[in-house]
N, C-alpha and C positions, 0 to 999 in steps of 0.2 A: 474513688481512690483515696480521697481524703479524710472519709470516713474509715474506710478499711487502716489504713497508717492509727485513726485514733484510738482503732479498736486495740491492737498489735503496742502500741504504746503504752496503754491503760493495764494493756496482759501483761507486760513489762514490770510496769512501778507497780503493780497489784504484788508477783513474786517477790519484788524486793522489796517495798513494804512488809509482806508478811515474813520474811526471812528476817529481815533487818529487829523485827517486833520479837520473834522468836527467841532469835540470840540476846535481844538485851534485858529483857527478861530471865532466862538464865545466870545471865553474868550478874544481875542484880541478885538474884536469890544465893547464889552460892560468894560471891565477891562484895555484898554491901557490911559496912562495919556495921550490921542492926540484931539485936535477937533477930530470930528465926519467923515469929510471927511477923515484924516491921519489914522485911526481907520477903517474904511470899505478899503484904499488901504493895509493896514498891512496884513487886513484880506484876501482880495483877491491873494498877493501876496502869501501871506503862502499854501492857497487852491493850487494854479494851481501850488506850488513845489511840494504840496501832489497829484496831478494831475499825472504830472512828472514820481513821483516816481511810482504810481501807471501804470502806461504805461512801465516803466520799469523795473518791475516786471516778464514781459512776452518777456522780451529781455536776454543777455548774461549779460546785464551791471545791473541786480537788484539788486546783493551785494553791489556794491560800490555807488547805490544810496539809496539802502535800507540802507547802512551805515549813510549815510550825515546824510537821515531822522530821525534818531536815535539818532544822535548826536543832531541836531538841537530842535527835541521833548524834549532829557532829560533839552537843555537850557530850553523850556518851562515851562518844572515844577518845575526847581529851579526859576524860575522868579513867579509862579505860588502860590510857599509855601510860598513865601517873604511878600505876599499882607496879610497884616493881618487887623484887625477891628479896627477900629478907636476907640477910648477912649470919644473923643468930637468929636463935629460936632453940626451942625444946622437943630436937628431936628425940627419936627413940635410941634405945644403945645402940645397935648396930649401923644405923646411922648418922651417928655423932661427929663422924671425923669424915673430911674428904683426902683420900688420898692423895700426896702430891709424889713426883718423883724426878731425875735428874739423870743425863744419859751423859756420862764423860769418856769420851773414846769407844771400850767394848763394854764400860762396866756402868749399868744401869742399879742406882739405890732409890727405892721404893720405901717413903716415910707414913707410918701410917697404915700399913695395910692389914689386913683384917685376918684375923685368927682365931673367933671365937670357936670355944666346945660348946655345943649345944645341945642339950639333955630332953629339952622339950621348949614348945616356940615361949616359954616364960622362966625356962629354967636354963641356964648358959652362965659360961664364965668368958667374961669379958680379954680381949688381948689384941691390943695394936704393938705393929709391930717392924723394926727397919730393917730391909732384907736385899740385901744387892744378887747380881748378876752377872754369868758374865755373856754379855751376847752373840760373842764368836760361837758359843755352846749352843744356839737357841736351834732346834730342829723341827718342832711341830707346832700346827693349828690346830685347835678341835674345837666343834660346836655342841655346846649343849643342848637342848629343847627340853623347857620345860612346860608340860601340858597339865594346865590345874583349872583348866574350866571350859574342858569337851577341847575336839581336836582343830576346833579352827584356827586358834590363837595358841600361844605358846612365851614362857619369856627364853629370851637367847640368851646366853654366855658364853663369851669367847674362851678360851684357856692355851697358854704360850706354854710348849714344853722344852725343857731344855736337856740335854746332853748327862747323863746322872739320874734322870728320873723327876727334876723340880718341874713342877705345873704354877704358873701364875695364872691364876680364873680373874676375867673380867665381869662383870656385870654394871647396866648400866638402866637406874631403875628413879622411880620417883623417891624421893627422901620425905617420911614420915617425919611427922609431930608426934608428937605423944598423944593419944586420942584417935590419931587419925586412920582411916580407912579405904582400901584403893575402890575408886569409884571411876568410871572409864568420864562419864560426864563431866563431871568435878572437875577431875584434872585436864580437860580441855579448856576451865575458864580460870588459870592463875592459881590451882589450889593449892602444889605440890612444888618442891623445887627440884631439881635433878641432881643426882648424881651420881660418882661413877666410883665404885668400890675394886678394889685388889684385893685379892684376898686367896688363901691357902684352899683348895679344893675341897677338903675333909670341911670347911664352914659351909662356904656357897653351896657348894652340889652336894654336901651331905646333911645340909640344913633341910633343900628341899625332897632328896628321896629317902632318907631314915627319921625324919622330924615331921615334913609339913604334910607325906608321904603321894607326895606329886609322882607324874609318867616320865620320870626323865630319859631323856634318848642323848645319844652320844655319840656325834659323825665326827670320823678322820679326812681334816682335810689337806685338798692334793696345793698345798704353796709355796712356792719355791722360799727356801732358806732368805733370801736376800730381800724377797717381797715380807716375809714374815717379819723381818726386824724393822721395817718398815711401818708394816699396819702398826705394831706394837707401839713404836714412836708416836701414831694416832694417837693411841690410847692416855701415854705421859702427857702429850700434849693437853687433850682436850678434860684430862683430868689437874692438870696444872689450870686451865684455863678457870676454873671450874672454882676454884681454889679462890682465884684470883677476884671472879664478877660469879656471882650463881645465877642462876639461867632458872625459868619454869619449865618443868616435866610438861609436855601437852601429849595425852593419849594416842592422839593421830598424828600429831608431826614432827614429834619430838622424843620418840621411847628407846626401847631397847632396840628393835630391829632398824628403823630408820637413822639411829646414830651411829650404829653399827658402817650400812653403807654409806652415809656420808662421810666416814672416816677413810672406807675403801677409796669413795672418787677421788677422794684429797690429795691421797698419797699416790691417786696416778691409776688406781686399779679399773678395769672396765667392768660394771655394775649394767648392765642393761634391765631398762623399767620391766617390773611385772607385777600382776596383780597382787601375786604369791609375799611379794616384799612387804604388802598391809595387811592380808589374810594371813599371816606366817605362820602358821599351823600347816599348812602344804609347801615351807620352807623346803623339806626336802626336796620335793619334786624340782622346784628350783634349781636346787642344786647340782641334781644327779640332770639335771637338759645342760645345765653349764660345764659339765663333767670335774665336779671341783669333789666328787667323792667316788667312792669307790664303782663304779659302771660293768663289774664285770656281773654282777648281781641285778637278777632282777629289782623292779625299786620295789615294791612290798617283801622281798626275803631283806635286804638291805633296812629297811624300817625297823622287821622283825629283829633284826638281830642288831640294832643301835639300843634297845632297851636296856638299860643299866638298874635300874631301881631296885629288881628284888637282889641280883648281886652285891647290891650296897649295903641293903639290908643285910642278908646274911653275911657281910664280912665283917660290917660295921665300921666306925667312921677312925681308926686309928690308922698307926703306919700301914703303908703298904694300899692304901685304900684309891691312888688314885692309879696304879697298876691293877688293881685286881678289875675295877669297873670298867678297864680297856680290855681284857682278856678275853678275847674272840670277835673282838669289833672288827666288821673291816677294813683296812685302812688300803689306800689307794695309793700310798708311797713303797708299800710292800711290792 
């Protein structure tokens, strides 16, 4: 028996050993202040001590180097906690500003929010911009999907409609430097900072289906008026916050779909776990089990007919443009 417990113990610290050797290797190559070359030997050296130790696991000597590794790991993650978010930096134009905003009574002004024309992903004319609200008007949800690398994933944007025709588009994405590039690993170890843009429909959703020429898909959702002003207050919130302390983007725990629902729980909404909420490319399906979109349709005619993209195209990205890419969708409030 006491054998058997040592074996089961050894299989233990062996995993977490080699997880622990894994991850901090990573974080040294993408997080150490070294050129590129000093940053891959950091990295290598620390693996093959995790190596090491891991070989010594199965010897006499695995406490006293199961020790080091322990010491040496906890140096890790106080070096680890240290690395916080930059304040300033050089990001890209469209990332330049964090939206902030202010709810007084029924009237909501939004400082900041984004309005670029954009002619091509390097050719745009710049426009921030203060635009109030008034939110007795506010009537709809929609979810965008946007599909730019095969149909597992997708990024989401929320869009608030109001009473008149006005759409405030959310998006809530990693924040570029200049230089920089989305990389899913990266930005699991501190690379990106987050944040959360407002902005006029013809920018966000016509940047990515007439510009970057993404699958964008377009669900009307079923939310009562009084939840919808609600979620929306999330959004001022956690973009005020935002403003306030910057937070790191993390690919898996932190993006657009996961901040999404954490804003739903906040505000009281029932979010029940699914896988579909981290694969979010089968968001829909999600969706149409929770009945929060249109169900009188089967869910593949329902898909079919959320594509928005070449209608955008063909209308192109001026007035009138965030009416034309609803025209025939279906909505589940009709």
């Amino acid at each position: 028996m006491r054998r058997a417990g040592l074996v089961i113990l050894i299989a233990v610290l062996f995993l977490a050993v080699a997880l622990a050797s894994a991850w901090t290797g990573l974080a040294f190559f993408y997080r150490l202040p070294l050129p590129e070359t000093g940053r891959i030997v950091v990295a290598a050296l620390f693996a093959l001590f995790g190596l090491a130790t891991l070989a010594a696991l199965f010897t006499r000597r695995r406490w006293p180097a199961l020790g080091a590794f322990v010491v040496l790991f906890a140096g890790v993650l106080v070096w680890w906690a240290s690395i916080t978010p930059p304040t300033n930096a050089d990001f890209v134009p469209e990332d330049a500003r964090q939206v902030t905003g202010r709810i007084e009574g029924d009237r909501l002004t939004l400082t900041d929010m984004r309005n670029f024309t954009w002619r091509s992903k390097t050719d745009f004319t710049e426009s921030w911009e203060t635009r109030s609200y008034d939110l007795s008007k506010l009537r709809t949800v929609d979810l965008f999907m946007s599909y730019w690398a095969g149909p597992e994933m997708a990024h989401t944007i929320v869009s608030f409609g109001f009473e008149g025709g006005e759409q405030i588009a959310w998006s809530i994405e990693a924040r570029y430097r200049v230089g920089g590039e989305y990389s899913p690993i990266a930005d699991a170890f501190k690379t990106d900072t987050l944040i959360v843009i407002a902005a006029d429909e013809r920018d966000l959703i016509g940047l990515r289906t007439n510009v970057r020429g993404e699958d964008v898909h377009l669900y009307r959702l079923a939310v009562p008026a009084d939840h919808a002003r609600v979620f929306l207050a999330g959004y001022v919130e956690d973009a005020n916050a935002l403003a306030a302390k910057p937070q790191f983007y993390n690919s898996i725990t932190t993006n657009c779909t996961t901040a999404i629902v954490r804003i739903l729980r906040l505000v009281g909404a029932s979010v029940p776990t699914d896988w579909r909420l981290l694969v979010n490319g089968y968001l829909p399906g999600y969706l149409y089990d929770q009945k929060r979109v249109d169900t009188k349709l089967p869910l593949e005619e329902l898909i079919e007919r959320s594509r928005v993209s070449d209608r955008a195209k063909a209308f192109g990205v001026g007035p009138g443009f965030s009416a034309e890419i609803r025209r025939g969708v279906p909505d589940p409030n009709r």
